[in-house]
C-alpha positions, 0 to 999 in steps of 0.5 A: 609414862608410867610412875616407875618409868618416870621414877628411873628417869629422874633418877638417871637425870640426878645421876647425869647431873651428879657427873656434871658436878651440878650444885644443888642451887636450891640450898642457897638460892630462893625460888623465886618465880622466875627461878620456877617458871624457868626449871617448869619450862625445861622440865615441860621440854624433857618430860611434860608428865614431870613437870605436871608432876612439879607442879602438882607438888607445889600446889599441894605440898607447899614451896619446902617439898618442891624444892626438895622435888627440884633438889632431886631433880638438880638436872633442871636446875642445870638445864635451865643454865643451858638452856639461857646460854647455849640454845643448840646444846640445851637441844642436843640435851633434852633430845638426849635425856628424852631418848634415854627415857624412851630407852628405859621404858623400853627396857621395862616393856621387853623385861615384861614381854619376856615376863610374860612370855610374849611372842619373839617377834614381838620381843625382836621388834622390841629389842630392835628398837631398843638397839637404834634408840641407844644408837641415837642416845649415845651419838646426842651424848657425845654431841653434846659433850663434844659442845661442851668441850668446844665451849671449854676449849674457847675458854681456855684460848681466851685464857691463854690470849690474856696469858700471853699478853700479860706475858709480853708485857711483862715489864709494864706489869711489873712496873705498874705492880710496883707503883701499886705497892709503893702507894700502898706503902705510902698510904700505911705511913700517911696513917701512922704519921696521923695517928702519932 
């Protein structure tokens, strides 16, 4: 993968994280090794000449510049999340980012072809890929956010189920609320008494 290929990928990957609201865990979290193996592990899995990249910035440039390299790259840092709690979807997701970089080197191949006024068979054959490999991003994109609103909607099913019980048992809810309430009013007077 060439370095402006690579270059457009990171940055569509920091833009897909950025949609995802993904906070850039290494402001506050230390790098630890398990942190590290785990972001080289998904950055091997998306992009392995990225990972060598990681990599070589570590050795090199020491743990401030590859944390900066992972704050650029926050997807990673989102990815590994993934990849420890939903298995499928982790799959769904770097078959996606992958095919998203085979689409921008795509890209790039046709501007060039074009550029350098190559034979139209050649751009058609080109381009046709370019039509099926959007084809397959789009429909892993979807997948993937169809997941993600699957895991969603469970979670607020849980929530309305621990909604509804708090609900029905309302009056027990209240009664315990106020035994809370009249200890702790309890618990203030014992203390002011020991104090006078």
């Amino acid at each position: 993968m060439t370095r402006s290929i690579a270059l457009t990928f990171i940055g569509a990957l920091a833009v897909f994280a950025a949609a995802l609201h993904v906070p850039d865990a290494t402001a506050d979290k230390g790098l630890d090794r398990e942190f590290v193996a785990q972001c080289l592990i998904v950055a091997r899995d998306v992009d392995p000449d990225l990972a060598d990249r990681l990599v070589t910035i570590r050795e090199e440039q020491g743990e401030r510049e590859f944390a900066a390299a992972l704050g650029t790259a926050r997807h990673l840092v989102h990815l590994t999340r993934i990849r420890e709690e939903d298995p499928q979807l982790y799959d769904v997701k770097v078959r996606s980012l992958k095919a998203g970089a085979s689409v921008n080197k795509l890209v790039l191949q046709i501007a060039d072809a074009r550029r350098t006024g190559s034979d139209e068979i050649d751009i058609d054959a080109l381009e046709s890929q370019l039509d099926e490999l959007a084809t397959k991003q789009v429909a892993l994109e979807i997948a993937a956010r169809g997941m993600y609103v699957n895991k969603l909607q469970e979670h607020l099913d849980t929530l309305k189920g621990q909604l509804d019980q708090e609900m029905s048992n309302f009056n027990q809810t209240v009664e315990r609320r106020r035994q809370q309430l009249r200890k702790r009013v309890d618990l203030l007077v014992g203390d002011q008494s020991l104090e006078s």
